[in-house]
C-alpha positions as CSV (number, residue, x, y, z in Angstrom):
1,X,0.0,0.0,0.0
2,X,1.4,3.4,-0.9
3,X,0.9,6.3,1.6
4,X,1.5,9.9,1.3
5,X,1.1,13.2,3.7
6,X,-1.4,15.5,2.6
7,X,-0.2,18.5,5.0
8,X,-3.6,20.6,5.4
9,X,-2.0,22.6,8.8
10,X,-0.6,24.6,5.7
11,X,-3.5,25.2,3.8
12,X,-5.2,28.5,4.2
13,X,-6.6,29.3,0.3
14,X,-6.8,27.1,-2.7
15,X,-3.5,28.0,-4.2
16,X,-2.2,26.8,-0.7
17,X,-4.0,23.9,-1.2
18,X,-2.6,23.2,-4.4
19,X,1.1,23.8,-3.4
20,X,0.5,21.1,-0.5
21,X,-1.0,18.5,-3.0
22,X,2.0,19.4,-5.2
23,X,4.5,18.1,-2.8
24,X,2.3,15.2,-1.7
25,X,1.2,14.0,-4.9
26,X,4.3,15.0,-7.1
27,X,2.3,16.3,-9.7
28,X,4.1,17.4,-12.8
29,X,5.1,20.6,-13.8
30,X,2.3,21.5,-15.8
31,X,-0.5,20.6,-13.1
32,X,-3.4,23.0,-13.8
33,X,-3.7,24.0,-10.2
34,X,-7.7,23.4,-10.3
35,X,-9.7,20.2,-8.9
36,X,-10.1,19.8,-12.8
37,X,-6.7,18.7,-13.3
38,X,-6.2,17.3,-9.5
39,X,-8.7,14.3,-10.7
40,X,-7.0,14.1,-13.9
41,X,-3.4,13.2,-12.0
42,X,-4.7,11.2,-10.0
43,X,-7.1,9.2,-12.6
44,X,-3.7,7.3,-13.9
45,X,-2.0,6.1,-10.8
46,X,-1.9,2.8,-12.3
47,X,0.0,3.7,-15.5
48,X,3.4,4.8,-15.8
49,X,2.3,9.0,-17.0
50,X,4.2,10.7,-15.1
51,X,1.0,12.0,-13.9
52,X,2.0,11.6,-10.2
53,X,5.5,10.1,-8.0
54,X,2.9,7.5,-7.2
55,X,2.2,4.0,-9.7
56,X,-0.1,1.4,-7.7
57,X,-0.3,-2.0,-8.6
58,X,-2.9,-3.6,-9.5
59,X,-5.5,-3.9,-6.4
60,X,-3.4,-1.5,-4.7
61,X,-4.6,1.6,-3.1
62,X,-2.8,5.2,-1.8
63,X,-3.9,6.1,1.4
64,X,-3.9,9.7,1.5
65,X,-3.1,11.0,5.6
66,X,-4.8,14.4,6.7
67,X,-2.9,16.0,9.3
68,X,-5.3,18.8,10.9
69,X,-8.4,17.8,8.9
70,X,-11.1,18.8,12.1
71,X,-9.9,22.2,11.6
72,X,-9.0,22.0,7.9
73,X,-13.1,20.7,7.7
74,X,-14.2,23.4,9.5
75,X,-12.1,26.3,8.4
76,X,-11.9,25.5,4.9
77,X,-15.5,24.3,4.1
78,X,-15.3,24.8,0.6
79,X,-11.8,23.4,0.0
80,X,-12.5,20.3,2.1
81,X,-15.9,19.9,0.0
82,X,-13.9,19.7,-3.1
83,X,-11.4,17.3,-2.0
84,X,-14.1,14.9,-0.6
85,X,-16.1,15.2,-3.8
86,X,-13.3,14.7,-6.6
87,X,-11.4,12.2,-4.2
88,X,-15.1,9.9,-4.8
89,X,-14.8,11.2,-8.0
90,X,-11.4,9.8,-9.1
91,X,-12.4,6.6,-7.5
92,X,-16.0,6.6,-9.1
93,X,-13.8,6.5,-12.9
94,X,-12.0,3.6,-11.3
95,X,-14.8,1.7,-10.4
96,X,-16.5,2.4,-13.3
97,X,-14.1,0.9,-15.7
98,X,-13.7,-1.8,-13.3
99,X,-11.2,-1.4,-10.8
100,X,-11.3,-0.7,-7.4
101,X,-11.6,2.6,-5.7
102,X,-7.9,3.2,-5.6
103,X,-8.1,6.4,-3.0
104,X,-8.7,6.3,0.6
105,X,-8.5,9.5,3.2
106,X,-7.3,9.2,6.3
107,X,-8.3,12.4,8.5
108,X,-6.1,12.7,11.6
C-alpha cells in the first residue's frame, strides 16, 4: 500500500491547497492547479504517465493522511468539500471501468 502526507496545517486558500497536493502528490510541472486537473493526475496512478510520484499495482490503493483535517473541515468548508467530492470522484472512474476505488483518506 502506498501512503502519502497530505499537509492541510498549511493550507489557508486554494493556491495553498494546491502547493501542499503538489508536494504530496508530485504532480508534474504542468499541473493546472484546479480540482479539474487534480482528478486528472490522479485518474492514472496505475499507469506509468508521469502524472504523479505514485504508480499502484494492481489492487493496490494510496492512502492519503490528513494532518489537521477537524480544523481543515471546518475552516476551509469549501476546500474540504472539493477534495471529498473529486477524491469519490477519481475513485467513481475507477470503479466504473472496473477497478477498485484506488483512494482512501485518512483524517487525523
Amino acid at each position: 500500500m502506498a501512503t502519502t502526507t497530505l499537509n492541510l496545517g498549511a493550507v489557508v486558500d486554494w493556491e495553498s491547497f494546491h502547493d501542499a497536493c503538489l508536494n504530496a502528490f508530485g504532480f508534474p510541472d504542468f499541473y493546472g492547479r484546479n480540482m479539474d486537473a487534480w482528478i486528472d493526475c490522479l485518474s492514472y496512478l496505475d499507469e506509468d504517465g508521469g502524472m504523479c510520484r505514485y504508480k499502484l499495482l494492481p489492487g493496490e490503493r494510496l492512502e492519503i493522511v490528513l494532518p489537521n483535517f477537524e480544523k481543515f473541515s471546518r475552516e476551509y468548508r469549501e476546500i474540504c468539500t472539493g477534495l471529498l467530492e473529486c477524491t469519490a470522484f477519481v475513485n467513481q472512474r475507477y470503479v466504473g471501468s472496473g477497478d477498485i476505488p484506488r483512494l482512501g483518506l485518512i483524517p487525523v
